[in-house]
C-alpha positions as CSV (number, residue, x, y, z in Angstrom):
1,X,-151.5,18.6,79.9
2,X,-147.7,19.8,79.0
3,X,-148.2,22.4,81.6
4,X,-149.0,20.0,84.5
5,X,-146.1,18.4,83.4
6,X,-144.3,20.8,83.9
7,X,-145.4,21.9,86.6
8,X,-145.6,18.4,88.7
9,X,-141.8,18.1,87.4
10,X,-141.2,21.7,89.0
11,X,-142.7,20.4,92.5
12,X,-140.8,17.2,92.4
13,X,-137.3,19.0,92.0
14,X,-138.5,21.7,94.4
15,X,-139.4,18.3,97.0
16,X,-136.2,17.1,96.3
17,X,-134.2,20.2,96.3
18,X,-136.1,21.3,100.2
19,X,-135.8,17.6,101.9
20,X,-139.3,17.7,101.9
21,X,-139.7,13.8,102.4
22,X,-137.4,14.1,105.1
23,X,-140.3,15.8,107.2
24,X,-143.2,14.2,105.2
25,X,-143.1,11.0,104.2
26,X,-145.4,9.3,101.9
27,X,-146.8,7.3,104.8
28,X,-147.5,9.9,107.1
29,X,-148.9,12.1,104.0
30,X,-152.3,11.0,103.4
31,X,-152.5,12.8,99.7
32,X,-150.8,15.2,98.1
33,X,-152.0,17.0,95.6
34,X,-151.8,20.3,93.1
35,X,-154.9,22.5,92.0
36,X,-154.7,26.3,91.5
37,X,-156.1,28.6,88.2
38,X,-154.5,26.7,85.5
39,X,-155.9,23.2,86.2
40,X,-159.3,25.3,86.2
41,X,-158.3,26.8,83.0
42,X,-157.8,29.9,83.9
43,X,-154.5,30.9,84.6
44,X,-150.9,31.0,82.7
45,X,-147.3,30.1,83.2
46,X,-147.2,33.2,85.3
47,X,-149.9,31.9,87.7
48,X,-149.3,30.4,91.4
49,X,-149.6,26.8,92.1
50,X,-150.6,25.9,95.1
51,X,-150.2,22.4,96.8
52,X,-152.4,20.9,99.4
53,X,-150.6,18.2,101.9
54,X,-153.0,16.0,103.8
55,X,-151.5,14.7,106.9
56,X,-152.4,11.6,108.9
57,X,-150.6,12.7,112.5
58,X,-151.0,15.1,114.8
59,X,-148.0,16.3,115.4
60,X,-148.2,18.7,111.8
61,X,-147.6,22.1,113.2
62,X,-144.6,20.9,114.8
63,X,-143.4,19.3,111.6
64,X,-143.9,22.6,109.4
65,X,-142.1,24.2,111.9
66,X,-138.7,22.3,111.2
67,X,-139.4,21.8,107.5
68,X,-139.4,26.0,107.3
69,X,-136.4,26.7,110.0
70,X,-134.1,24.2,107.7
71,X,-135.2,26.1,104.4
72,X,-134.0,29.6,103.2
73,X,-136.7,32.0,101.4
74,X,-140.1,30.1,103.4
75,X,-142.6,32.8,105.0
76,X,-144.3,30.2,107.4
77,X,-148.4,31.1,108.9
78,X,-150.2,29.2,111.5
79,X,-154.2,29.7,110.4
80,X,-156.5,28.1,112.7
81,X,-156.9,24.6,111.3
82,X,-153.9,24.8,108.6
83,X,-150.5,25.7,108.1
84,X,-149.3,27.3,105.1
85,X,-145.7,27.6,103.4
86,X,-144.8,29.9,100.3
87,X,-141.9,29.8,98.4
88,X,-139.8,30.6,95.0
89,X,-138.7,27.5,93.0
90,X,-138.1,27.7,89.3
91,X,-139.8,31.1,88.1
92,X,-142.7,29.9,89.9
93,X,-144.6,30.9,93.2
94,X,-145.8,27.8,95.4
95,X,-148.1,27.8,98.4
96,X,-148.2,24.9,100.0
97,X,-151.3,24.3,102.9
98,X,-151.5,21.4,105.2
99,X,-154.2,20.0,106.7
100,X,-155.2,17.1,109.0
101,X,-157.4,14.8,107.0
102,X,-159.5,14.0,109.5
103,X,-160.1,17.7,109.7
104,X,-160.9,17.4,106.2
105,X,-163.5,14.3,106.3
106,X,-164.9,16.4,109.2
107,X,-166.3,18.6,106.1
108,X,-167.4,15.8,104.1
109,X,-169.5,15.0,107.0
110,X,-171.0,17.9,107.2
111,X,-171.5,18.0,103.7
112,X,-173.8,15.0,103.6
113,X,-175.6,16.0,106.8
114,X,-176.4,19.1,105.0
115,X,-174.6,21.0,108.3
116,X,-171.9,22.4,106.2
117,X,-171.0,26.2,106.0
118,X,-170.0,28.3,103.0
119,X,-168.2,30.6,104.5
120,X,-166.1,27.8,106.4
121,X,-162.2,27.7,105.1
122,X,-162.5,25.0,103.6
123,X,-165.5,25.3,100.7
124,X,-162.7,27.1,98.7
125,X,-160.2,23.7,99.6
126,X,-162.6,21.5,98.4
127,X,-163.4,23.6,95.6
128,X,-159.4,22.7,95.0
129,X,-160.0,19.5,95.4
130,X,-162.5,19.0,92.7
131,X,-159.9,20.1,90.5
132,X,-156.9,18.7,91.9
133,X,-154.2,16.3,90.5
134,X,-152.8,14.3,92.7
135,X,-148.5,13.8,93.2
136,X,-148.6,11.4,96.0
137,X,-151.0,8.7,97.0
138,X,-153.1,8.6,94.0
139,X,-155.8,6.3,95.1
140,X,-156.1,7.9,98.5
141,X,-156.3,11.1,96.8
142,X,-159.3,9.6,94.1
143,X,-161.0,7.6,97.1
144,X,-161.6,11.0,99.1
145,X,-162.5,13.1,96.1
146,X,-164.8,10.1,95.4
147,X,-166.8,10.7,98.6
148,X,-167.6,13.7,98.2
149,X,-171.5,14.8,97.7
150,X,-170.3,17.4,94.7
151,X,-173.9,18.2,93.9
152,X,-174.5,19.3,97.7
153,X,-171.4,21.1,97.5
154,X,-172.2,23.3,94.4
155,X,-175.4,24.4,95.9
156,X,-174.1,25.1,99.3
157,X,-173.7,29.2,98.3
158,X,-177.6,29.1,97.3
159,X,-178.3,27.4,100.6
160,X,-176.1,29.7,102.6
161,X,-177.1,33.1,101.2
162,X,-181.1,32.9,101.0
163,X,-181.5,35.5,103.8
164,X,-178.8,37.3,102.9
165,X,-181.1,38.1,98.9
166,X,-183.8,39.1,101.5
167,X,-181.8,42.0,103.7
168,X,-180.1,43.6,100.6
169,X,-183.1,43.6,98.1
170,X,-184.8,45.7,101.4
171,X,-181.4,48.1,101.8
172,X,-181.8,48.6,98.1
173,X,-185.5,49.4,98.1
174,X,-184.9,51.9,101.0
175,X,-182.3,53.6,99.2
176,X,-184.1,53.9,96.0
177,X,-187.5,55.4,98.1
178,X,-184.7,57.7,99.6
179,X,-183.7,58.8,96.3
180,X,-180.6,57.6,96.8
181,X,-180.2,56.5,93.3
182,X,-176.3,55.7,92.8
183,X,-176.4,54.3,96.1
184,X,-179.3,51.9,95.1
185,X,-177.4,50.8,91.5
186,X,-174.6,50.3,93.2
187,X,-175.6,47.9,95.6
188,X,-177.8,46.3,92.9
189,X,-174.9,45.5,91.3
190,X,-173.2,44.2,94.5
191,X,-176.6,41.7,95.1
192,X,-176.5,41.3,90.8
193,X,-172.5,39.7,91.5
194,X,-173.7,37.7,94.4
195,X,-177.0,36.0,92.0
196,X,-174.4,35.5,89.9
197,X,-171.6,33.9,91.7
198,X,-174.4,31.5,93.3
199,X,-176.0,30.7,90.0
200,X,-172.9,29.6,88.6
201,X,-171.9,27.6,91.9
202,X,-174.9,25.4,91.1
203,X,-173.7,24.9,87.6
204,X,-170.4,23.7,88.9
205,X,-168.0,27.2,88.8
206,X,-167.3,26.9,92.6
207,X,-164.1,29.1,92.7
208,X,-164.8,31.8,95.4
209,X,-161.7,34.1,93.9
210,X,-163.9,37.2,92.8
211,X,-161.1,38.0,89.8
212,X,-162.1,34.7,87.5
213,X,-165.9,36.1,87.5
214,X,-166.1,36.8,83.9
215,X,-163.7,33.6,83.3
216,X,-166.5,31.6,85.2
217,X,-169.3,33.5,83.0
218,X,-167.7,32.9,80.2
219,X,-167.0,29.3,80.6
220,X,-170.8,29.0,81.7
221,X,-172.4,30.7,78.5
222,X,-170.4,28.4,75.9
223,X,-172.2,25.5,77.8
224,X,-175.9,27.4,79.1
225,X,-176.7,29.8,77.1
226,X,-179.6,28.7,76.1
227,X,-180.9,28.2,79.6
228,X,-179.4,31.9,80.8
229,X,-177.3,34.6,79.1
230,X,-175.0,36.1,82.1
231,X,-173.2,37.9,79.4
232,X,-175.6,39.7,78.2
233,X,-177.4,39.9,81.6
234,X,-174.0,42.0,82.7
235,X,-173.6,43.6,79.2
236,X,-177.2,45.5,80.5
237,X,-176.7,46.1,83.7
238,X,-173.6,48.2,82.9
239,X,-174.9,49.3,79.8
240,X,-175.6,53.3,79.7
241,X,-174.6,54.1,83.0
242,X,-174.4,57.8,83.9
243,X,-173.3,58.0,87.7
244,X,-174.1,62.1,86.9
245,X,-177.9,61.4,85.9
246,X,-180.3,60.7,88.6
247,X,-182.8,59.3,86.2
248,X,-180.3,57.7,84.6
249,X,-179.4,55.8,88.4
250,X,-182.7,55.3,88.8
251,X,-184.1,53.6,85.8
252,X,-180.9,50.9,85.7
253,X,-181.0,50.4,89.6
254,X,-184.5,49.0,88.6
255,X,-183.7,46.8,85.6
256,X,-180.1,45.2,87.6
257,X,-183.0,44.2,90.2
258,X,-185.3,42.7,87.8
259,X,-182.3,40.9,85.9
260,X,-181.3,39.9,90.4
261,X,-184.8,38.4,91.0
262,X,-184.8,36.7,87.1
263,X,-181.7,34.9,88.5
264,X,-182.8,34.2,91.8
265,X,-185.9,32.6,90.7
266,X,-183.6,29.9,88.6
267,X,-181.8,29.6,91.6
268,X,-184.9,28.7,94.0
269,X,-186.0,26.1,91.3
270,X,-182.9,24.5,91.7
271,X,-183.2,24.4,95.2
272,X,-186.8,23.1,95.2
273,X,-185.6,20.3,92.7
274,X,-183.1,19.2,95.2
275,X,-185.5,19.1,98.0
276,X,-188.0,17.1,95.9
């Protein structure tokens, strides 16, 4: 909590300090908020916080536009459907996106419709958002993270990548008749990270950011691991590994897919629970 403190003080001054509200006031902004690794409880003093600006009018680009020109030290991008500002302020690294929030209810939408995309931009914003803490317009900011389906939204990688388990497990399997054997572990191990990441989706570590894996795993075993151990599952799948032995190659390529279709089965079952 003393670091959100902080760190909500740090934005405040760096508002201030930038004439932010000059450009943004609080009733054109629909909600404001921070989220980044160390409202997850991930990250450290040292980590970037990132602030997300929902904006009620249409005329945002041009907005961001002045708000970067009149301040020193800004890198500006224009990314499709957002805008994003970084900065320095006080030891500490701060990207700011903005978003039209009718862009973002666009998702929710989707979301209950059962229409929405993983790979779309924002599953990692509303993955944010479930972690967020708001600065400005507090009960706008708790009324949209209120309408959102967050059970839907966990299992959207497991709805998204059930074809994809299909075409690798058959790349893997011609590899391994090929006698391709380091080729066949290592993308075993690619499909093993993917069963992974989706596994823990549906148990509520969303974050997309493939560096907090074993901060995700972790997190997940104090909790499950009585219903899965994804420690020890990746403590055997690099266990023993010889890239020089092709026996060696061969024999784990088969037990990282037998530990991939273990997980993939718990992931189906979810699925069919859902459905049902």
């Amino acid at each position: 909590m003393g670091n959100i403190l902080k760190i909500k003080k740090t934005i405040y001054n760096f508002f201030e300090k930038t004439n932010f509200y000059r450009y943004f006031d609080n009733d054109d902004s629909y909600t404001i908020y921070i989220a980044g690794s160390i409202m997850e409880g991930f990250g450290n003093e040292k980590s970037d916080v990132d602030i997300f600006v929902f904006y009620k009018n249409t005329d945002l680009k041009e907005k961001t536009q002045r708000y970067f020109e009149v301040n020193k030290g800004f890198n500006l991008f224009n990314k499709n459907n957002k805008v994003i500002i970084t900065s320095a302020f006080e030891n500490t690294d701060l990207d700011i996106e903005f978003y039209e929030i009718d862009y973002v209810k666009e998702f929710i939408t989707q979301l209950d419709n059962s229409v929405a995309n993983y790979n779309d931009e924002r599953y990692d914003l509303f993955h944010r958002l479930k972690y967020g803490v708001p600065l400005i317009n507090e009960k706008n900011f708790y009324s949209l993270q209120k309408s959102v389906n967050f059970e839907k939204f966990n299992k959207l990688p497991a709805q998204m990548t059930k074809d994809y388990y299909a075409v690798k497990t058959k790349d893997i399997q011609g590899a391994y008749q090929e006698e391709m054997y380091d080729t066949s572990y290592y993308m075993a191990m690619d499909l093993l990270e993917n069963c992974v990441n989706v596994f823990l989706a549906i148990h509520g570590e969303t974050n997309p950011n493939r560096k907090w894996m074993f901060k995700k795993i972790n997190r997940y075993n104090k909790q499950y691991a009585n219903k899965l151990d994804l420690i020890g599952c990746m403590y055997s799948a690099y266990k023993n590994v010889n890239l020089l032995e092709n026996d060696s190659m061969k024999h784990k390529t088969l037990d990282v897919m037998k530990t991939c279709q273990k997980i993939n089965i718990l992931i189906e079952k979810e699925l069919i629970n859902e459905n049902n």
